[in-house]
Each structure stands twice: as C-alpha cells, then as structure tokens.
C-alpha positions in Angstrom: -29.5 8.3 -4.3 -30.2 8.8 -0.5 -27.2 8.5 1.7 -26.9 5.9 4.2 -26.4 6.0 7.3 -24.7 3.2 9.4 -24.8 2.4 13.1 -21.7 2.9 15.4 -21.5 -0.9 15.9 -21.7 -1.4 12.4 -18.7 0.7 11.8 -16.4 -0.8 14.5 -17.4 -4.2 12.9 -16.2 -3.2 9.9 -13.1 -2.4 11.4 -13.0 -5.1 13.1 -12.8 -7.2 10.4 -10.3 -5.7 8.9 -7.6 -5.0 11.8 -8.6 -8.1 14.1 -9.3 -11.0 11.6 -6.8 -9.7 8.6 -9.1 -9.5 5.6 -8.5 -6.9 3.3 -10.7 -3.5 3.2 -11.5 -4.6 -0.5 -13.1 -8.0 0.6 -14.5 -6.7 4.0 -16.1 -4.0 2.1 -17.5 -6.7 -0.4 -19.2 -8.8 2.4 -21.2 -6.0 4.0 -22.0 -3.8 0.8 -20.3 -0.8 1.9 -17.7 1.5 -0.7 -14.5 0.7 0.3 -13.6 4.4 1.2 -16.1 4.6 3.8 -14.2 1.6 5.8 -10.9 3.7 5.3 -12.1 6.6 6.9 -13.8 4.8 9.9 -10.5 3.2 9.8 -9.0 6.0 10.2 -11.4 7.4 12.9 -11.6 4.6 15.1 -7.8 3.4 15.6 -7.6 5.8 17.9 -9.6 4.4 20.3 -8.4 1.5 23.1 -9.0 -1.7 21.5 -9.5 -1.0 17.8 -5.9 -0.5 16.9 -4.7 -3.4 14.6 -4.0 -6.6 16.7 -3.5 -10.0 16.6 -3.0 -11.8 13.2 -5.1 -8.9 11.3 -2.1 -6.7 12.7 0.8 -8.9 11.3 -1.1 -9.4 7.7 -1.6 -5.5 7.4 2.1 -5.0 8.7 3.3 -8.0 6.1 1.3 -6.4 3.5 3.1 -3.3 3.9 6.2 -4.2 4.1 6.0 -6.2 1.2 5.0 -3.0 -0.9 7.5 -1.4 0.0 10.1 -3.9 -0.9 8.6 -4.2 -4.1 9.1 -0.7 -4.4 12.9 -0.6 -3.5 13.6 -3.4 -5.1 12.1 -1.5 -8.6 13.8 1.8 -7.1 17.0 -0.2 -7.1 17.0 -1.6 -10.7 16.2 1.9 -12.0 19.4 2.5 -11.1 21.2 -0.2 -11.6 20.3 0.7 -15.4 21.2 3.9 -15.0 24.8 3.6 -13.7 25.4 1.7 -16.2 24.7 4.7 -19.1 26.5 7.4 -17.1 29.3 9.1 -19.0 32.7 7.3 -18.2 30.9 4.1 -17.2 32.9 0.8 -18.5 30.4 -0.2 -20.4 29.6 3.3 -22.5 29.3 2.3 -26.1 29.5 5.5 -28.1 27.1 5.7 -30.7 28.3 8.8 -33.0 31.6 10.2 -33.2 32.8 13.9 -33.9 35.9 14.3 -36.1 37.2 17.8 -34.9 39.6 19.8 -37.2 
C-alpha cells in the first residue's frame, strides 16, 4: 500500500477540528479518512505554532475531557485503598482466619 501524502492545509484542518471545534481525534479522524495516529502527531507538531494551540470551546472540551480522566483515575486510586486499609494487620475490622496454638 503506497503512502499518502497530505497537504499542509490539510493537516492544520485536521487540527483544527480537533482543538478549535472540540470533536474528538477518533471522530475527526473518521470524517476525513485519515488513521487516528497521524492526527496526533500533526497534533503534536503544529501546537506549537501561533494560532493552532487549543482555543475556544475545542480547548475547554479537551481540558474537561482530561480532567475527567483523571478523576476517574483517583477516584479508583482512592478505593484501592480504601480496601486496603481496611485488611492491614491491626485494622478494627481484621477477622482472623486461622489460629496457631503455641506450646
């Protein structure tokens, strides 16, 4: 399969629509036909430049997405150990399962 090669505009479309207008880089990738990891990497190459850094409401959905993510992944972080604390040795609710008779 021949590679393909996309224009400049093209790229800063794509990333366009993903930091300006808030769609995801799955469904922008979709749309146009293009594998979602070359959006990421012209992504990642163009938000350098003046005017192609996440704006607007594309900006606040990628920042809400993120943060959401990561509160998902405290919140789990924090019930792991919650559970935990809770099966420590000397813990309240310890329940011991086998006992040794020592003579």
């Amino acid at each position: 399969m021949a590679r393909r090669k996309y224009t400049r505009e093209f790229k800063l479309s794509a990333v366009q629509l993903v930091n300006e207008q808030g769609y995801s880089i799955v469904d922008a990738t979709k749309g146009l036909g293009v594998d979602p990891n070359c959006v990421r990497g012209w992504i990642a190459k163009f938000s350098g430049e003046p005017g192609l850094a996440p704006a607007g409401d594309g900006a606040l959905a990628a920042e809400l997405r993120c943060l959401r993510k990561e509160n998902a992944r405290l919140l789990m972080e924090r019930e792991i150990l919650k559970k935990r604390r809770h099966s420590l040795p000397g813990s309240s609710r310890e329940i011991c399962l086998h006992q040794r008779v020592l003579e």
